[in-house]
Backbone as ProteinMPNN parsed JSONL, in Angstrom:
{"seq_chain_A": "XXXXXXXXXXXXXXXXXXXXXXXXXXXXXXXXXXXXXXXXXXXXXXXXXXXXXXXXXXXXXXXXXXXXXXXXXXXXXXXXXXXXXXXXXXXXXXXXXXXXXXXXXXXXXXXXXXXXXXXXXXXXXXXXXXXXX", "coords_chain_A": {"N_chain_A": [[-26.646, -70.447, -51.489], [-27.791, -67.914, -49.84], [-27.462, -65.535, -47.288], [-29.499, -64.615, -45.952], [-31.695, -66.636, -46.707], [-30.41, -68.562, -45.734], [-31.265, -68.528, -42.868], [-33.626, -68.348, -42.761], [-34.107, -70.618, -43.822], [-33.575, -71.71, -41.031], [-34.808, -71.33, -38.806], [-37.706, -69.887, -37.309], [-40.137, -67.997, -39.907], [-41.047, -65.08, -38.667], [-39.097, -65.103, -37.057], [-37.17, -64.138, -38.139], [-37.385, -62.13, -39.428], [-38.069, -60.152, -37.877], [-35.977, -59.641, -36.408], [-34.326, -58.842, -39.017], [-35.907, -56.428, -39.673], [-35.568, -54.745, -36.656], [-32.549, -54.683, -36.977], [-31.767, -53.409, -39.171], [-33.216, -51.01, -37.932], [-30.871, -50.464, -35.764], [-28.657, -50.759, -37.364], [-29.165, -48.202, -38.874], [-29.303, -46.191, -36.718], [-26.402, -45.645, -36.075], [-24.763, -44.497, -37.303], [-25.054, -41.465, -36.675], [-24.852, -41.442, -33.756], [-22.312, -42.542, -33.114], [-20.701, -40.125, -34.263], [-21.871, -38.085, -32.405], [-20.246, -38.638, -30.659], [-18.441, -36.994, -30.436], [-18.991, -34.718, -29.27], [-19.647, -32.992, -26.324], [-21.473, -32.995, -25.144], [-22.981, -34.372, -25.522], [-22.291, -37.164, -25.143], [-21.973, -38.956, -23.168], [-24.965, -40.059, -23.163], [-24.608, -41.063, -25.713], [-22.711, -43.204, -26.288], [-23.881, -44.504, -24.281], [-25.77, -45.498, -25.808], [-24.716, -46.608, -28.202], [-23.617, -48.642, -26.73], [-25.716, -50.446, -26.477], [-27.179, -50.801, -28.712], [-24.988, -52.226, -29.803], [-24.623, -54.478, -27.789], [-27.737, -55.464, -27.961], [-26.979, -56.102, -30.815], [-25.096, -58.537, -30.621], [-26.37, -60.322, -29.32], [-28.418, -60.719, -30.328], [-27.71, -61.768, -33.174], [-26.002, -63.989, -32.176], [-28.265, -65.353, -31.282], [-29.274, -66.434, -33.656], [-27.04, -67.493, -34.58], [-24.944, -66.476, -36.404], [-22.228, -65.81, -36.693], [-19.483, -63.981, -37.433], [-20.928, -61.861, -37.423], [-21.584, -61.859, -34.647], [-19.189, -61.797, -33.104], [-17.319, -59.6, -33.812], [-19.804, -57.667, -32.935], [-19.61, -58.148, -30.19], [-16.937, -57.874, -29.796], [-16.552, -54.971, -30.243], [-18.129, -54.265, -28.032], [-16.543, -54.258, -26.121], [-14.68, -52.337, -26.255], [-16.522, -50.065, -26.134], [-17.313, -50.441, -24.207], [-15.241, -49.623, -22.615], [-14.887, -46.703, -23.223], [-17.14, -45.878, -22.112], [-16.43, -45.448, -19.825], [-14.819, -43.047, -19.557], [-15.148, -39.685, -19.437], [-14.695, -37.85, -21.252], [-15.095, -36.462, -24.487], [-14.747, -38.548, -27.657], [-11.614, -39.042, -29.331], [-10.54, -38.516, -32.888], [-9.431, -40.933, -33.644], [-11.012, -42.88, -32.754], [-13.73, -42.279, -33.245], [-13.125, -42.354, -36.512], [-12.789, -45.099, -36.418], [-15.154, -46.317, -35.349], [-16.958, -45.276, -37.013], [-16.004, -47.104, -39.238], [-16.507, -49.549, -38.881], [-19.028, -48.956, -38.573], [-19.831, -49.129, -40.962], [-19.258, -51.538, -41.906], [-21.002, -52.905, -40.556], [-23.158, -52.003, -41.956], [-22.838, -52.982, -44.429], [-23.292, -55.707, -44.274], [-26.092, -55.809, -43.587], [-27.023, -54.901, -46.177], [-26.348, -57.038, -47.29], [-27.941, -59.056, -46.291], [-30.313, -57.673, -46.865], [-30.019, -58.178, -49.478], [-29.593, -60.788, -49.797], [-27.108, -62.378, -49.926], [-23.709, -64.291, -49.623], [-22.066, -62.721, -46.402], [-19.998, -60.524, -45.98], [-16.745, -60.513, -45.519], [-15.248, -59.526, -43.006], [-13.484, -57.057, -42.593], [-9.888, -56.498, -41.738], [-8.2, -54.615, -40.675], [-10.094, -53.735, -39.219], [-9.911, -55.015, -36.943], [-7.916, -53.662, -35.214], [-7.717, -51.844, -32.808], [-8.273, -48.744, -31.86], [-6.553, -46.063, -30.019], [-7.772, -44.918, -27.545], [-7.299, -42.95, -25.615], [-5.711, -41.269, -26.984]], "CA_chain_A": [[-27.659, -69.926, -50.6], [-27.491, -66.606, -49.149], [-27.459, -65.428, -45.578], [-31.263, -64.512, -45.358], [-32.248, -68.062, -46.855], [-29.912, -69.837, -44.572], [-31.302, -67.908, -41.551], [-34.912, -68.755, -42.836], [-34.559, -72.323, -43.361], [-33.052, -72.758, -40.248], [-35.591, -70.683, -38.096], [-39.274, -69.657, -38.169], [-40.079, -66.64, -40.745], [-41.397, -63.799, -37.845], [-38.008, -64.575, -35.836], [-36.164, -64.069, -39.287], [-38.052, -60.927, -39.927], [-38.144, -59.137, -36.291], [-34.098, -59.279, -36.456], [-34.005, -58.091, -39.933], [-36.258, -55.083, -38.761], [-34.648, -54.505, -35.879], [-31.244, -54.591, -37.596], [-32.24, -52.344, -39.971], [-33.171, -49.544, -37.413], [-29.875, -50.181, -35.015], [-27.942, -49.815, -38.311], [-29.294, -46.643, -39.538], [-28.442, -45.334, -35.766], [-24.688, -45.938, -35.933], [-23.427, -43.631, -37.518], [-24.986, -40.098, -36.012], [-24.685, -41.83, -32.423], [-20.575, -42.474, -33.772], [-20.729, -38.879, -34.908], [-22.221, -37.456, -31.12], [-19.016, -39.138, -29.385], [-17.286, -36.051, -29.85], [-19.649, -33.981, -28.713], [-19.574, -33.195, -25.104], [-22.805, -32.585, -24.518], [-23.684, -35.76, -26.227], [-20.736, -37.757, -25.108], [-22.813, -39.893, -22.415], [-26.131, -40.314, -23.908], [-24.531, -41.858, -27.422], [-21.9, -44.148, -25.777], [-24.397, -45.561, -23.544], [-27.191, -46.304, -26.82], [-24.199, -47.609, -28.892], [-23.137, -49.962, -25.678], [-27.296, -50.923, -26.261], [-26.91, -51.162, -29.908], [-23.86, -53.386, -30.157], [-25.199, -55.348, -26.934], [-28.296, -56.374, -29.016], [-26.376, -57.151, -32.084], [-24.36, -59.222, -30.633], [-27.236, -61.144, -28.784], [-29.238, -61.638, -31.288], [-26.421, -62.757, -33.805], [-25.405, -65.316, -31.133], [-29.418, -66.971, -31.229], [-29.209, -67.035, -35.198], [-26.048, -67.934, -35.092], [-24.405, -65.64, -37.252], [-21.112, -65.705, -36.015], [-18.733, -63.363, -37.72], [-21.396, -60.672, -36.681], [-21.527, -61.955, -32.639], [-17.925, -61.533, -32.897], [-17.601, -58.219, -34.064], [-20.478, -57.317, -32.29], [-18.796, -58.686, -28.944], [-15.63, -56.442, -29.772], [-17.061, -53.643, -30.277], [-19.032, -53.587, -27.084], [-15.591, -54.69, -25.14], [-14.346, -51.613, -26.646], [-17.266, -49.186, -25.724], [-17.39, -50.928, -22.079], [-14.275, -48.898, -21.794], [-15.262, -45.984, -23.233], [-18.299, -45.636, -20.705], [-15.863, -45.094, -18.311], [-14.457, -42.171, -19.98], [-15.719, -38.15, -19.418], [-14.638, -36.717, -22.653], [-15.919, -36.838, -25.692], [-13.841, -39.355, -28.297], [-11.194, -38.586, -30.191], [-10.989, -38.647, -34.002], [-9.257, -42.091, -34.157], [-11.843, -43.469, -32.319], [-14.238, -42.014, -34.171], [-12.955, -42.684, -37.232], [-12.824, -46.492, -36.14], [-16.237, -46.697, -35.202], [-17.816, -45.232, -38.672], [-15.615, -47.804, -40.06], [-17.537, -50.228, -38.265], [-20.865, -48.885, -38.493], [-20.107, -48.913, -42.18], [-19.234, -52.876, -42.075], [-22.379, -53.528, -40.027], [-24.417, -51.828, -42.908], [-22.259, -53.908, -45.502], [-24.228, -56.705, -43.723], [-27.502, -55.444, -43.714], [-27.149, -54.833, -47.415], [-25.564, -58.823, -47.777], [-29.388, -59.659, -45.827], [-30.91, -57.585, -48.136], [-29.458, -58.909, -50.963], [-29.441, -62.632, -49.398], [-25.689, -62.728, -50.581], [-22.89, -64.564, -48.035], [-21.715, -62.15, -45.25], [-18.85, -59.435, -46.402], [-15.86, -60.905, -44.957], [-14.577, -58.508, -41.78], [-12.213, -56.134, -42.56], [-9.288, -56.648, -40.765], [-8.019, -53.129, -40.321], [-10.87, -52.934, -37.925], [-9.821, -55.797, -35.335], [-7.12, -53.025, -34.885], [-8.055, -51.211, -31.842], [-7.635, -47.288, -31.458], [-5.8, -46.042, -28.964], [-8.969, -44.34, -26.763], [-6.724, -41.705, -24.778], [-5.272, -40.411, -27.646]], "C_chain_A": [[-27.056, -68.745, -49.828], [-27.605, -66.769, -47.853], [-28.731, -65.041, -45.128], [-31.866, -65.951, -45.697], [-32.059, -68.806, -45.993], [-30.828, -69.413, -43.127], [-33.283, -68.955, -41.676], [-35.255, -70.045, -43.159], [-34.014, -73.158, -41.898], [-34.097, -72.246, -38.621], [-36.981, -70.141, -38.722], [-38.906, -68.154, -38.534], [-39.854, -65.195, -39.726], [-39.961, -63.854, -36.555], [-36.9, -63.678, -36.575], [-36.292, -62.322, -39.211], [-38.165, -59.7, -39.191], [-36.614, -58.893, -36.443], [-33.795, -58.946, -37.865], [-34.908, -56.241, -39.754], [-35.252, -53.956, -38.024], [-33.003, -54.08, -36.141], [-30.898, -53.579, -37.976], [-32.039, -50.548, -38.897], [-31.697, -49.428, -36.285], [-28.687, -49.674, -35.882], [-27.635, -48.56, -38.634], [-29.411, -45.883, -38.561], [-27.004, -44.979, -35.291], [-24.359, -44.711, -35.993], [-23.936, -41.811, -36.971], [-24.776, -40.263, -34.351], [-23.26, -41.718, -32.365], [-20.8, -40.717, -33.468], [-20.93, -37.725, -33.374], [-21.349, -37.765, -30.559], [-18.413, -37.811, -29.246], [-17.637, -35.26, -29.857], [-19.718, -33.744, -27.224], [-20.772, -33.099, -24.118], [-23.869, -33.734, -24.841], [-22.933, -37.298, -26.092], [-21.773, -39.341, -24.49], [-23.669, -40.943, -22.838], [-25.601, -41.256, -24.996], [-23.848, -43.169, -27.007], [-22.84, -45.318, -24.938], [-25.84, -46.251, -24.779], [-26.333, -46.905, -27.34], [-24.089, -48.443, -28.032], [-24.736, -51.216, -26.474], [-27.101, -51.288, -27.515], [-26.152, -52.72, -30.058], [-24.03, -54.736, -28.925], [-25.962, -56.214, -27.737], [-28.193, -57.405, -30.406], [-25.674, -58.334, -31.914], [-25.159, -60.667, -29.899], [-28.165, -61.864, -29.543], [-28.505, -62.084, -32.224], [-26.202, -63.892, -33.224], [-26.705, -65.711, -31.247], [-29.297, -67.481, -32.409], [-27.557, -67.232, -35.393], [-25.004, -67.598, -36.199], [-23.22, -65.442, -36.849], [-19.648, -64.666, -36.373], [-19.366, -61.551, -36.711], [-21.665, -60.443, -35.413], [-20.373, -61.277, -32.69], [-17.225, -60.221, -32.798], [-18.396, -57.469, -33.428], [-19.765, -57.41, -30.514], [-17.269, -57.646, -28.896], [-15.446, -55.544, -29.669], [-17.294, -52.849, -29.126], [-17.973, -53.823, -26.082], [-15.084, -53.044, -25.398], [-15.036, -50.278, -25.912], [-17.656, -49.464, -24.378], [-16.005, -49.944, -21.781], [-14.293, -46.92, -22.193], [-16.217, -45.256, -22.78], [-17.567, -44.85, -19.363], [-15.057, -43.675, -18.242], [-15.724, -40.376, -19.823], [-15.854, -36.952, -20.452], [-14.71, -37.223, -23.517], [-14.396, -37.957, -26.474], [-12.903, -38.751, -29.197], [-11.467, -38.921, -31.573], [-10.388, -39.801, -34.331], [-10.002, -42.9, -33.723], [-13.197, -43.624, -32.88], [-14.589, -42.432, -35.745], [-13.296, -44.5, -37.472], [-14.11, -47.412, -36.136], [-17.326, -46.589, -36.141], [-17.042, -46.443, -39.323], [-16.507, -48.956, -39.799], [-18.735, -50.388, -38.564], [-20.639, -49.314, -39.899], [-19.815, -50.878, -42.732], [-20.347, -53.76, -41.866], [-24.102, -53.135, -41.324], [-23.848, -52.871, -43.989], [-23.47, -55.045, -45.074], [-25.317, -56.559, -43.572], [-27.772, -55.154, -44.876], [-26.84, -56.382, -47.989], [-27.528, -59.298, -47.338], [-30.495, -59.392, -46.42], [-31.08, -58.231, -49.414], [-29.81, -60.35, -51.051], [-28.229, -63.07, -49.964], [-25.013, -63.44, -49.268], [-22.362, -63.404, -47.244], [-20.253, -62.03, -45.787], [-18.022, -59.807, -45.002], [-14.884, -59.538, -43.846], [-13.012, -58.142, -42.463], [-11.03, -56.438, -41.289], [-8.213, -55.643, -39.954], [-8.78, -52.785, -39.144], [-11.035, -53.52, -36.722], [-8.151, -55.006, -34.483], [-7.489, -51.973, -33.622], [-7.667, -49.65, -31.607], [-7.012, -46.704, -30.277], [-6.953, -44.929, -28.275], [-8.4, -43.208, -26.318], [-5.754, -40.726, -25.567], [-5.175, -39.09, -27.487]], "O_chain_A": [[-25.947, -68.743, -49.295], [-27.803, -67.84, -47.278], [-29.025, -65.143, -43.937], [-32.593, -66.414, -44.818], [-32.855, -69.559, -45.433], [-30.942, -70.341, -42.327], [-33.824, -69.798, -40.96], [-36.335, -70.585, -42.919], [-33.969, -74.355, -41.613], [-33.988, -72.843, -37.55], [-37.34, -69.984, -39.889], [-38.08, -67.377, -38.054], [-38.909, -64.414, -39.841], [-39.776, -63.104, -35.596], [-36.091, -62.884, -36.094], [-35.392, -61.516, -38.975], [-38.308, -58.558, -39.628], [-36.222, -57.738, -36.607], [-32.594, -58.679, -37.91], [-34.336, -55.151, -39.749], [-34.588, -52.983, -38.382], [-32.416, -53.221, -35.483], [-30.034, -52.839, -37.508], [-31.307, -49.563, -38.993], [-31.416, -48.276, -35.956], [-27.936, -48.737, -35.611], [-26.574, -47.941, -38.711], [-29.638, -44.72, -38.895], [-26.628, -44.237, -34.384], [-23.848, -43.973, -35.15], [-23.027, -40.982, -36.935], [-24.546, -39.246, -33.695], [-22.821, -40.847, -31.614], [-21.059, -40.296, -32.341], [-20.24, -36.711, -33.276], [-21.342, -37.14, -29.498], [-17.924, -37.442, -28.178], [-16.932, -34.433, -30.436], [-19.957, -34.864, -26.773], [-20.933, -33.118, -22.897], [-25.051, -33.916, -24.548], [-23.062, -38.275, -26.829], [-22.121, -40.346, -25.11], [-23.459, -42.153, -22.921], [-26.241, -42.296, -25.153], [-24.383, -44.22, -27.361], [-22.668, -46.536, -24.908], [-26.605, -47.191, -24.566], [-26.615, -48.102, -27.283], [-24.573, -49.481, -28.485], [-24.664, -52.393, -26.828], [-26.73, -52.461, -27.517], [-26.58, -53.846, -30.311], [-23.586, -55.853, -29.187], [-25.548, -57.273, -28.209], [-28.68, -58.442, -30.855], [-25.568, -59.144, -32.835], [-24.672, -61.798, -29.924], [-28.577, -63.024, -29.52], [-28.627, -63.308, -32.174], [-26.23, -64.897, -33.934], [-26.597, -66.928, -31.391], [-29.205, -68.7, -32.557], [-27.031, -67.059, -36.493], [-24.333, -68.458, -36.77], [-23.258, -64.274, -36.462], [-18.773, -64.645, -35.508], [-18.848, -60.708, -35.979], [-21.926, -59.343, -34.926], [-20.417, -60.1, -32.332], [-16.632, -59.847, -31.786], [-17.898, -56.372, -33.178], [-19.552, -56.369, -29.892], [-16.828, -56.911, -28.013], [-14.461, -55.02, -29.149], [-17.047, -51.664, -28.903], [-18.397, -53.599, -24.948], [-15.19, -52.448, -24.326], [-14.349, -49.519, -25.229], [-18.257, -48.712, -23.612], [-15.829, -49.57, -20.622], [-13.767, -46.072, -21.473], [-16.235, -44.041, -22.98], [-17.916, -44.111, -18.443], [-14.69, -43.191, -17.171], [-16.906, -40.285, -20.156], [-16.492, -35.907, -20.579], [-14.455, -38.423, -23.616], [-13.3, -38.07, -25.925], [-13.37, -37.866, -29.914], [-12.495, -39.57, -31.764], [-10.654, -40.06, -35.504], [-9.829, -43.994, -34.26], [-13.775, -44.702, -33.016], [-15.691, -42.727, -36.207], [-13.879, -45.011, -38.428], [-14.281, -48.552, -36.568], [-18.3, -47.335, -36.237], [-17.749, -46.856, -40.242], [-17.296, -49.247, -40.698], [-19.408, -51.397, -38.771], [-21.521, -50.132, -40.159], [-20.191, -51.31, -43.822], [-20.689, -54.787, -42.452], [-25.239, -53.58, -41.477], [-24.7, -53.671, -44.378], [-24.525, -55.066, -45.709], [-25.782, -57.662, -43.285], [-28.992, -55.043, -44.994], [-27.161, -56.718, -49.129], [-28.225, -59.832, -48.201], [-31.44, -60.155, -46.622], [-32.02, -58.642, -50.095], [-30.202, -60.97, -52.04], [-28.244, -64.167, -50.523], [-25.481, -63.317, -48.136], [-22.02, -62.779, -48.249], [-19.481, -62.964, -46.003], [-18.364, -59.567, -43.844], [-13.954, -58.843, -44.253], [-11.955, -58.731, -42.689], [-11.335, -56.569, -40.104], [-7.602, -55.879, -38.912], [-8.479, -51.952, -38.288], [-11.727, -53.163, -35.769], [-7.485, -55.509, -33.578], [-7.362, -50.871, -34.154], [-6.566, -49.47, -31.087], [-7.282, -47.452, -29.338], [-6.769, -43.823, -28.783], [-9.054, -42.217, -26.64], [-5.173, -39.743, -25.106], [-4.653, -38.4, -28.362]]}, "name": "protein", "num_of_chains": 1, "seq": "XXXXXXXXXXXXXXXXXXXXXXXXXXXXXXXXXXXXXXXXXXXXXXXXXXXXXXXXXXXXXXXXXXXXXXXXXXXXXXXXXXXXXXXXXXXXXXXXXXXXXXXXXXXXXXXXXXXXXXXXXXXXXXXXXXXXX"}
């Protein structure tokens, strides 16, 4: 059993279906929001929608119980809680870090598609960038 079956026998269809939605469009904002960090004119604005992004993911993961993706989700946003606090745009290992990311979080939105099990977390990416680079 896949990871959209499990979700849908263990919850009603329209809760299943609103967080695959939803998913969907926070996904396919990652990576030009990523991409605006190192912009300075865009620095603010992107940092504070990914915070919003990776907030939600990690909230709604945690009701369905999805737990690799709370987790990750939860790291992320520990990560970009400190980058909030920052004035200049991101560097490119940060950058780099965070497409890696976005690009794990689509892995998983293609596994929900699919209804396959949940693409085992890279572990390159519980490596933290050094922000002040």
């Amino acid at each position: 059993m896949g990871i959209r079956s499990e979700l849908e026998a263990n919850f009603d269809f329209e809760i299943v279906d609103e967080f695959l939605d939803h998913y969907a469009l926070m996904v396919d904002s990652m990576e030009l929001l990523v991409l605006d960090l190192a912009k300075e004119d865009m620095y603010k604005r992107s940092v504070e929608e990914l915070f919003r992004v990776f907030h939600n993911i990690k909230s709604a993961s945690g009701f369905l119980h999805i737990e690799p993706m709370e987790k990750l989700a939860a790291f992320v946003e520990s990560v970009l809680e400190d980058l909030r606090k920052r004035k200049k745009p991101a560097n490119d290992d940060t950058i780099n870090w965070l497409l890696a990311i976005s690009d794990m979080f689509a892995s998983w939105q293609n596994d929900l598609q699919q209804d396959r099990e949940l693409t085992p977390i890279r572990f390159s990416l519980l490596k933290i960038p050094d922000i002040d680079a």
